[in-house]
Structure formats: C-alpha cells, structure tokens
C-alpha positions, 0 to 999 in steps of 0.5 A: 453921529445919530442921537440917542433918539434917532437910534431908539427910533431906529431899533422901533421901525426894525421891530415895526418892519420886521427886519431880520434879528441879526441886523436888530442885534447888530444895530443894538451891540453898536448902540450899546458901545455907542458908536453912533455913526457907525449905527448910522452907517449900519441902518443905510446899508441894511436899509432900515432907514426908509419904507421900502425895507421890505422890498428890499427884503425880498417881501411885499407891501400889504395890498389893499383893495378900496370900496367906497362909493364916493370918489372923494373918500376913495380919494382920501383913503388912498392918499392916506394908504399909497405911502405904506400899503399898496392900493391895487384897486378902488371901486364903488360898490359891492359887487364890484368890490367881491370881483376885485377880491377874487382877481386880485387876491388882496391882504385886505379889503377897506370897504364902505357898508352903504354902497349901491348894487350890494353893500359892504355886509352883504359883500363881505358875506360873498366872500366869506362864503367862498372861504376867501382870505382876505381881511376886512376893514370897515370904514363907515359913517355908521357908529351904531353898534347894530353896525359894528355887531353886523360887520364883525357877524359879517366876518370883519378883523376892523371898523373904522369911523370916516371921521377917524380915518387918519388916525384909525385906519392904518391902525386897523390894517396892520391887526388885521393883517395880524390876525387881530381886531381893531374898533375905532376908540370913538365908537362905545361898545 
C-alpha cells in the first residue's frame, strides 16, 4: 500500500506533468476510497511514477540551448538540467549562441550576458529581431538592476544569479515556457 503522502505527491507530479484529466480523476476516485495499492498500481501503469510521462505521452521534454563561456558553468548548468530538460547544445559565446537558436529551434535559451565575439544582450537582440520564438533566461553574475533592466528590454521571460542556479534556474525555465517571468529572489528590484 502507498501512504497518504506518496499519494498526495502522486496527484502533484500528475498537475506538474500535465498528465490527462482522466487518469488525474482516476487516481483522485481510488484515493478517496482508499485503495491505496490499487492507486499504486494505477500510477505504474499510466506511468506518472517517473520523469519520462511525457515521452510516453507522446510529448517532448523542454529543449534548452546553453551559452556560457566558461566550461565549468556550461558543465554545471547542464548537470543541473539533463534530468529534466533536454540540453541540445552548449556554446561559448553569442554569435555561436543566435547559430544554435536558428539550427535547433529550442524552447529556450539559458544564456550568459558577458560572453566574447557578441554578448548575451546583444544576441538575444539578434534574435528577437528575426522574430524568433524561443525563450530566454539569463544566468549571470551580474545582480545590478541596470542588467535585470537591460535583459528584460532585451526580450528575456527570466534572470538567474549563478549563485542561485541550483535553486532558481529551473524555476525560471518552467515560467517561461509558460509565458511568464522569473527574477531570482536574491536580486532586489
């Protein structure tokens, strides 16, 4: 039998996961006649119990493209992200950066804002100049508001501080996907 907990953590990833209604409304009818194995048994078969609901659902994960120039954070980000999110490229600048964007057409762009040959700004500026899709989230050192105020001017959904990267980033690439905003809470605006 599944705990009350395990079940309450169950029907959360189905509204994280955006699993189907019907298979949220079956697990909520055999939580609420506490049939707690047979929800158990539900939740492996519909496949909600692990990350990969929606490539079984026929969906794909969100594709990130990195831009850092500096390995060890490209390094670090993609750790942080292979688990949820697919990472189809990481480069170290800017020009490098807009290439990427228009080969792979990506959900997102995490992207430095001091990088060589074009910089974060001036390549999220490129992009959105050819009316490019994809969203962006900034993952600097820079905490200044001058840089938050540029980045959003720029076009960004998020801004990430690299010292908030763990608990930020992720965060911030799911409300932008979304549509919405996100500025990490370290950052005083």
């Amino acid at each position: 039998m599944l705990p009350q907990l395990e079940l309450h953590r169950l029907e959360q990833n189905c509204q994280d996961w955006n699993v189907p209604t019907d298979a949220m409304l079956l697990i909520s009818r055999l939580k609420a006649r506490s049939l707690q194995s047979i929800a158990g048994s539900a939740a492996m078969t519909i496949g909600v119990h692990n990350q990969n609901w929606c490539r079984m659902n026929g969906n794909r994960k969100i594709r990130i493209v990195l831009a850092d120039d500096h390995e060890v954070i490209l390094n670090r980000v993609r750790g942080a992200l292979d688990h949820d999110f697919e990472v189809v490229a990481a480069v170290s600048n800017g020009q490098d950066a807009v290439s990427e964007v228009q080969r792979l057409d990506p959900d997102v762009l995490v992207t430095d804002i001091s990088m060589p040959i074009l910089d974060g700004l001036q390549a999220v500026h490129q992009l959105r100049g050819i009316n490019c899709r994809t969203r962006v989230v900034f993952l600097t050192v820079h905490a200044d508001n001058y840089f938050v105020a540029a980045a959003f001017s720029a076009g960004a959904s998020g801004y990430v501080t690299k010292s908030r990267v763990l608990t930020d980033l992720i965060p911030a690439i799911r409300e932008a996907v979304q549509g919405r905003t996100y500025v990490s809470q370290s950052i005083k605006l």
